[in-house]
Every structure is written in C-alpha cells, then in structure tokens.
N, C-alpha and C positions, 0 to 999 in steps of 0.2 A: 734574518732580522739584523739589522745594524743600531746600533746603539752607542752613546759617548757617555762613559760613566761622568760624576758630580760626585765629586769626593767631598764631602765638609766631615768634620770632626765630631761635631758634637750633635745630638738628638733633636734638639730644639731647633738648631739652626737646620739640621736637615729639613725636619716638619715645614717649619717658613720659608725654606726654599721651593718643597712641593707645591703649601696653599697658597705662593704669590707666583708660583707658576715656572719659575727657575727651571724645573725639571718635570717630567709627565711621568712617571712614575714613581712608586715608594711601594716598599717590598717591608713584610716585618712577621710578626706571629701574629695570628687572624686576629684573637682579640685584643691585642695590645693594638692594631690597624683599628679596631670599630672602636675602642676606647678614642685612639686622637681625632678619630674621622668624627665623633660626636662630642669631645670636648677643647679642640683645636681648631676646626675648618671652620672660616666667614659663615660658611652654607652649607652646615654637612650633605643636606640631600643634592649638593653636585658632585659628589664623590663616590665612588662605590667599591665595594671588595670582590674582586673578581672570584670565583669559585674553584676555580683552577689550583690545585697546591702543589707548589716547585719542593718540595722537601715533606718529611714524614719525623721529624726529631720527635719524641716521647716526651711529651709536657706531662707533668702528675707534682699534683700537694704532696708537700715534705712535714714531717711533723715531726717535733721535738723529742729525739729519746725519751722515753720514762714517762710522757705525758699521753697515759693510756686514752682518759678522757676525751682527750681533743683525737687522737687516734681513731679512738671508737666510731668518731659524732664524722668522722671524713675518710672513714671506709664507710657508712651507713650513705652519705652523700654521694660518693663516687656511684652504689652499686646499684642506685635508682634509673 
C-alpha cells in the first residue's frame, strides 16, 4: 500500500480536510471517529468506521482522588 501523508495541525482543520475530500482517510479512537462522523459529516451515513483496529492503547474513566461516590457509580458502570 502506498500512501502520501496530509499533515495539517489542528483537529478541525483535519476533520474539513477529510469531509471535503482533501484526503480518503482519518484514523483516531473509535468513538471520538463515530462522535465526528455523526456530528461533523454533510452525510454521516457516507462515511464508515472500518472494524479493523491498528493499535490496542487502554482507554478507562479516571476519577478524582477521594471522590468515592463517583468511584463507586464507574466501577458499578464499567462492570456491567
């Protein structure tokens, strides 16, 4: 596979370069890719997230020292 990267700087301007076609691909964390694909794209149902995952990083909720409460309520959510 060959490929020419599209360097831009900032997030936004990446996004607009994708859905005005600039570039055919955009890579990111699944759901932060379905969040802009359904509140950024002209047309979200022309876009899709491919299934395929190029990396494995450990995403998990951070919770505030000391604040058992909210601790409790997002170990009880994770373990469902």
């Amino acid at each position: 596979m060959e490929f020419k990267p599209v360097v831009i700087e900032k997030r936004d301007e990446a996004l607009n370069a994708f859905f005005l076609g600039r570039c055919d691909v955009y890579t990111g964390d699944s759901s932060a890719l379905n969040a802009d694909r359904l509140s950024q794209a002209p047309n979200p149902d022309d876009y899709i997230i491919l299934p395929e995952r190029i990396s494995k990083e450990p995403l998990a909720p951070v919770v505030r020292h000391g604040d058992e409460e909210w601790n409790d309520i997002v170990r009880w959510w994770s373990m469902r």
